[in-house]
C-alpha positions as CSV (number, residue, x, y, z in Angstrom):
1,X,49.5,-120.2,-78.0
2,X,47.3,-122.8,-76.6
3,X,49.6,-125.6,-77.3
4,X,52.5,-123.5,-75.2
5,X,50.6,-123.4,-72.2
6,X,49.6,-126.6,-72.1
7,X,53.3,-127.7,-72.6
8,X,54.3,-125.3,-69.5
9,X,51.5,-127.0,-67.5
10,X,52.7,-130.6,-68.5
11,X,56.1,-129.5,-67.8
12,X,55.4,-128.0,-64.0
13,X,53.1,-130.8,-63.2
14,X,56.1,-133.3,-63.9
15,X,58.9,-131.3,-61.9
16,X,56.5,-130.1,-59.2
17,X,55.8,-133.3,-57.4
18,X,59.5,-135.1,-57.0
19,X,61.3,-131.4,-55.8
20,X,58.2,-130.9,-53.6
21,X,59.4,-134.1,-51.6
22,X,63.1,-133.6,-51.9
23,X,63.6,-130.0,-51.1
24,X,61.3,-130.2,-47.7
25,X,61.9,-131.4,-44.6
26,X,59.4,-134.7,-43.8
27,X,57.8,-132.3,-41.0
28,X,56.3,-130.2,-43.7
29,X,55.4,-132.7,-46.1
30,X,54.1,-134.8,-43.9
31,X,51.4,-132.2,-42.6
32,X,47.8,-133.4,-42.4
33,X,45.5,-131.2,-44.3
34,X,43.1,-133.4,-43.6
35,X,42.4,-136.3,-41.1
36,X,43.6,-138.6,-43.7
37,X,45.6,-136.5,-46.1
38,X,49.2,-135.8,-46.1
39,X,50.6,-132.3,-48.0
40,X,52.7,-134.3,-49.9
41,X,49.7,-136.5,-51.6
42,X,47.8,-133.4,-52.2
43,X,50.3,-132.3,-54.2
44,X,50.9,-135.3,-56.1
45,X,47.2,-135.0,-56.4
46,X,47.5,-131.7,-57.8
47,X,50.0,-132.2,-60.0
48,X,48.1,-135.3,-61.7
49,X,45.5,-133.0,-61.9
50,X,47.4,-130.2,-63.8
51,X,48.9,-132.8,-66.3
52,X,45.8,-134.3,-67.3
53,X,44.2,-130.7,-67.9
54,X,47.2,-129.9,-69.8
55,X,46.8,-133.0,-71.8
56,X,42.9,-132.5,-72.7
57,X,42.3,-128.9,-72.1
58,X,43.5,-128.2,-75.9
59,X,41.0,-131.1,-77.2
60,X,38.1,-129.9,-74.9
61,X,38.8,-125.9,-76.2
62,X,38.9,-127.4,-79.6
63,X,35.5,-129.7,-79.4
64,X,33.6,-126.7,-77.7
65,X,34.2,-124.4,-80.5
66,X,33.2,-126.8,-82.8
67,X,29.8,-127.3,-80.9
68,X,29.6,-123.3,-80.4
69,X,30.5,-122.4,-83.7
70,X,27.2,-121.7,-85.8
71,X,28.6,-121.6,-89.6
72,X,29.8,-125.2,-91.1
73,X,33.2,-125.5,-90.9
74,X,35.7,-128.3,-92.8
75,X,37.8,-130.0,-90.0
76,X,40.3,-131.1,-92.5
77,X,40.9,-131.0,-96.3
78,X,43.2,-133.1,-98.0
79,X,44.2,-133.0,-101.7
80,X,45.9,-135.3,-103.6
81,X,47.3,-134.6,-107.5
82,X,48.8,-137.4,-109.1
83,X,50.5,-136.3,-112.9
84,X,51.2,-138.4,-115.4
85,X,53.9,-138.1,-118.3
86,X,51.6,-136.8,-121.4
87,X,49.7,-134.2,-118.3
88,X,47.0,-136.2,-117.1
89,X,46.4,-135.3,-113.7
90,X,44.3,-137.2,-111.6
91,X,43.0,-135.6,-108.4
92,X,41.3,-136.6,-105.2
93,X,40.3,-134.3,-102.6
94,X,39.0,-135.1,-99.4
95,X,37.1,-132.9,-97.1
96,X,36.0,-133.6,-93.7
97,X,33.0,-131.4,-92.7
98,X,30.8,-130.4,-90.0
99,X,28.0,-128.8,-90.6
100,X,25.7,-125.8,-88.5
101,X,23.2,-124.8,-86.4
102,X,20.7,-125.8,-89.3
103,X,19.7,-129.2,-90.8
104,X,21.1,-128.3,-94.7
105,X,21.1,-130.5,-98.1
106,X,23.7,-128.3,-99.7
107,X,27.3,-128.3,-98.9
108,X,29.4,-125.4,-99.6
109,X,30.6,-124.1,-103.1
110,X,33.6,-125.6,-103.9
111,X,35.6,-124.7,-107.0
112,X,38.9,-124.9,-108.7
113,X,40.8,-123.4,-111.9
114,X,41.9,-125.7,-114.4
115,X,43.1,-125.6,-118.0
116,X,40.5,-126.7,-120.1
117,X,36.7,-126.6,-119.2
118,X,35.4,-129.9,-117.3
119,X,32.0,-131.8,-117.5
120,X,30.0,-133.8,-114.9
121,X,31.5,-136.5,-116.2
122,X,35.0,-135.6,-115.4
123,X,33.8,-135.4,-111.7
124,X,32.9,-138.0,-108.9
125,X,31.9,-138.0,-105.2
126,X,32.8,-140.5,-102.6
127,X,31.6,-141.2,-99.3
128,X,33.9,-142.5,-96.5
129,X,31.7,-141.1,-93.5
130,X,27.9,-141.0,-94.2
131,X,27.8,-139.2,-90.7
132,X,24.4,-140.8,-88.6
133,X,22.8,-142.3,-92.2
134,X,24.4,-145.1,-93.5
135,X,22.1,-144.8,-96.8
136,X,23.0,-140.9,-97.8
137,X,24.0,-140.1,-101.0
138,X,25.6,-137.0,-102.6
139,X,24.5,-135.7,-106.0
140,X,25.2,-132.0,-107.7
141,X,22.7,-130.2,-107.6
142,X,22.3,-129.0,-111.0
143,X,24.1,-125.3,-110.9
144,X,27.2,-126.2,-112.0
145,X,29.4,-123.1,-113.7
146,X,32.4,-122.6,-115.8
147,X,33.5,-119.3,-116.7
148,X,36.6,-118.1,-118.2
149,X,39.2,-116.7,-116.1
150,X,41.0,-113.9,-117.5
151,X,44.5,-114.9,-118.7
152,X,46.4,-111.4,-116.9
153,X,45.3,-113.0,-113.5
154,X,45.4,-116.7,-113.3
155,X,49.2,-116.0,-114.5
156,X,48.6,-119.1,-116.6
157,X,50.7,-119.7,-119.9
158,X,47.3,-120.1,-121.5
159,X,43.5,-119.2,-120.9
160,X,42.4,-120.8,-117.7
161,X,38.7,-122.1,-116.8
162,X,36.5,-121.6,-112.9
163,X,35.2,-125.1,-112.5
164,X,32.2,-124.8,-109.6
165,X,30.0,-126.4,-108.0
166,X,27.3,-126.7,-105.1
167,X,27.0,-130.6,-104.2
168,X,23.6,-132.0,-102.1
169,X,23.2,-134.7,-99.6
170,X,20.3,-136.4,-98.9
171,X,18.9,-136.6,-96.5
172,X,19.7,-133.5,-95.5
173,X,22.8,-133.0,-92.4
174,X,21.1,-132.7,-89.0
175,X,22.7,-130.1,-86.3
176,X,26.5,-130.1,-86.2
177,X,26.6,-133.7,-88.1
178,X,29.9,-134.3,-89.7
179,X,30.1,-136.5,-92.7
180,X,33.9,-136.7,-95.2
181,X,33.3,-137.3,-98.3
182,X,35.9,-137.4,-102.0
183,X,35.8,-135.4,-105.1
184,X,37.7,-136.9,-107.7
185,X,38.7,-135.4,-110.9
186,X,40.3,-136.7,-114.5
187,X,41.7,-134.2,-116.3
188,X,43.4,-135.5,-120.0
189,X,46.5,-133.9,-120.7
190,X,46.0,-130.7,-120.0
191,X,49.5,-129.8,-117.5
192,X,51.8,-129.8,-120.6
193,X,53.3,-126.3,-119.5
194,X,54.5,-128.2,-116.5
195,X,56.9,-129.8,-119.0
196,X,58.1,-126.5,-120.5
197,X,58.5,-122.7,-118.8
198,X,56.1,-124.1,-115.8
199,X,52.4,-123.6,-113.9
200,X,50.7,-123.7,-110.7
201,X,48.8,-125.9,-108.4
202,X,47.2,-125.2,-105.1
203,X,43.6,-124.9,-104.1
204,X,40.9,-122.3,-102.5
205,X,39.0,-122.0,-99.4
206,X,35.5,-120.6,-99.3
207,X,34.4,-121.8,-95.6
208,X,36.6,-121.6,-92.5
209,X,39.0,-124.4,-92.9
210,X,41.2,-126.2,-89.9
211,X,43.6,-127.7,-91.6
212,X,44.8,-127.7,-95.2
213,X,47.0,-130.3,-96.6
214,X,48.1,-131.0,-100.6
215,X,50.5,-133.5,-101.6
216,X,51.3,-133.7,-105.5
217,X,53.2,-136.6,-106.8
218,X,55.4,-135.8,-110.1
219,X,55.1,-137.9,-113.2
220,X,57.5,-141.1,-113.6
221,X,60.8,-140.5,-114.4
222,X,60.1,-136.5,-113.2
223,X,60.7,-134.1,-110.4
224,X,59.1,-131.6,-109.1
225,X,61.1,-127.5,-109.8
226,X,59.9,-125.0,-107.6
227,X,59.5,-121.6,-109.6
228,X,60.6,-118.0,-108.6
229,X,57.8,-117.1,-106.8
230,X,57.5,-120.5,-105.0
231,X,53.8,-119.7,-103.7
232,X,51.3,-116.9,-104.0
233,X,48.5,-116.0,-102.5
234,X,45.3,-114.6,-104.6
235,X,41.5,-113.7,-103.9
236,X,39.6,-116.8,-105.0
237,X,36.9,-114.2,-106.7
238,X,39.7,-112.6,-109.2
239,X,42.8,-114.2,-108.5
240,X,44.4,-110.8,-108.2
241,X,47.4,-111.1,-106.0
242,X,47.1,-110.2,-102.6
243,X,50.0,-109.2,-100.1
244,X,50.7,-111.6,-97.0
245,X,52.8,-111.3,-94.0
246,X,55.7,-113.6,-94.3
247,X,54.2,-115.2,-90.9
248,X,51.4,-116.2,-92.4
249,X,52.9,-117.3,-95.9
250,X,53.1,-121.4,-95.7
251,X,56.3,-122.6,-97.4
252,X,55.8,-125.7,-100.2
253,X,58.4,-128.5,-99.6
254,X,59.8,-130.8,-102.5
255,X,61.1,-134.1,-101.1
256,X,64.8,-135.2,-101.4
257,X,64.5,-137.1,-104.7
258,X,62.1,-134.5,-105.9
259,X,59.0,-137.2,-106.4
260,X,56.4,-135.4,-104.2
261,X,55.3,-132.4,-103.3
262,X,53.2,-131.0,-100.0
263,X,52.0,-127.8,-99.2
264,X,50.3,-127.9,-95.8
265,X,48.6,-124.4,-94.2
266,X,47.0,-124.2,-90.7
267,X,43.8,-122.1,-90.9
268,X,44.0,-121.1,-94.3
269,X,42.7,-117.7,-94.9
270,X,39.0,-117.6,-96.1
271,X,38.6,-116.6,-99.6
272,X,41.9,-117.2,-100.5
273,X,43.6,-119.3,-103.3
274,X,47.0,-120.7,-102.2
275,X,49.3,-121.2,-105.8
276,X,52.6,-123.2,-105.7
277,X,54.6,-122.4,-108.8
278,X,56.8,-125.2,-110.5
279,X,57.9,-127.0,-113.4
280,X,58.8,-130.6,-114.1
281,X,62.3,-131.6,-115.0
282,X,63.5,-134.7,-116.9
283,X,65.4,-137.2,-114.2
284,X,67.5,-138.2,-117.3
285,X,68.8,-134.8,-117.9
């Protein structure tokens, strides 16, 4: 809605101007509103004005309600699955946050269902904005979970693990700091079913999210399927299925040759897991 108006606004301050001085006569345009101002420069004026509102307005809005907003937020999350040919699939997940109205040490929960139950080890953090400290670090912070999700509702082909976690910086986040950091995951040949009758990838959100965006890459000599259905949306507590409007139901895209794979979703819904279904199939076939 926003980015409409501001469209319109661009759009009238471009046409305004020129018609303004070809549809009047001089004797009108030329009126002094001033002792040193002319009608016709006011509204070029004017219209300069309106385009540069129409320009910034959106990222002024946008910066406000970050600053006004008292909950952390993530600006932008960006996932990245990269499969190999005996399942291996390597992820790395990027999330660019901004925290409150209080100095914290702990980000939010994050967590993700896999196929077999991961370790500390399997898991690594990244910095690639350290926010106002240079010397911050990121560590777990010792409450890390698995439980067993049940096999009826993770529609997996076999039992499925909850992997999650509650990372810590320190020193803590001042005010509305924002700091990106990575989480990168190893998991050994463990997407098999991908090779056979199919499975599911996606992600959850657990804090209110901007922007969204997962790319997968298939395995050499592969191409991504998409399944029958292509994407559901579950509760991230049960994975039940839950009913969405087709307006707000993203749509997963395969590329042309069938290499890649993205999924992106503009405000995700909050305590949601998005689920793209596929399978691999054999470029030799």
């Amino acid at each position: 809605m926003l980015s409409k108006a501001s469209n319109l606004m661009a759009l009238l301050a471009i046409i305004i101007a020129p018609l303004f001085s070809v549809i009047l006569p001089k004797n009108i345009t030329g009126m002094l509103l001033t002792a040193h101002v002319e009608l016709k420069d006011a509204v070029l004026l004017g219209s300069i004005a309106m385009l540069a509102a129409a320009v910034y307005s959106a990222q002024i809005l946008r910066a406000m309600g970050r600053w006004l907003s008292p909950t952390p937020f993530y600006r932008k999350i960006e996932l990245r699955y990269i499969y190999l040919v005996d399942g291996t699939v390597i992820t790395r997940n990027g999330f660019d946050y901004v925290n409150g109205w209080k100095s914290s040490k702990t980000l939010p929960r994050e967590d993700l269902i896999w196929h077999k139950k991961i370790t500390k080890s399997d898991l690594f953090y990244r910095f690639y904005e350290r926010g106002k400290l240079r010397d911050r670090s990121m560590t777990s912070d010792g409450r890390t979970t698995i439980d067993a999700v049940p096999h009826e509702n993770s529609g997996s082909s076999g039992g499925d693990y909850r992997y999650s976690w509650n990372p810590t910086v320190h020193p803590p986040l001042g005010i509305k700091e924002s700091i990106s950091f990575m989480v990168e995951i190893m998991s050994v040949r463990t997407e098999t079913a991908a090779f056979q009758l199919g499975t599911k990838l996606g992600f959850g959100v657990n804090i209110p999210t901007t922007r969204a965006r997962l790319r997968a890459h298939a395995p050499f000599g592969y191409r991504f399927v998409l399944l029958d259905p292509q994407l559901t949306v579950r509760r991230s507590d049960t994975l039940e299925e839950v009913a969405v409007p087709a307006s707000r139901r993203p749509t997963p895209n395969v590329s042309e040759d069938g290499s890649s794979l993205t999924l992106e979703v503009r405000r995700p819904m909050l305590n949601r897991r998005y689920w793209v279904h596929y399978r691999f199939e054999s470029l030799k076939v």
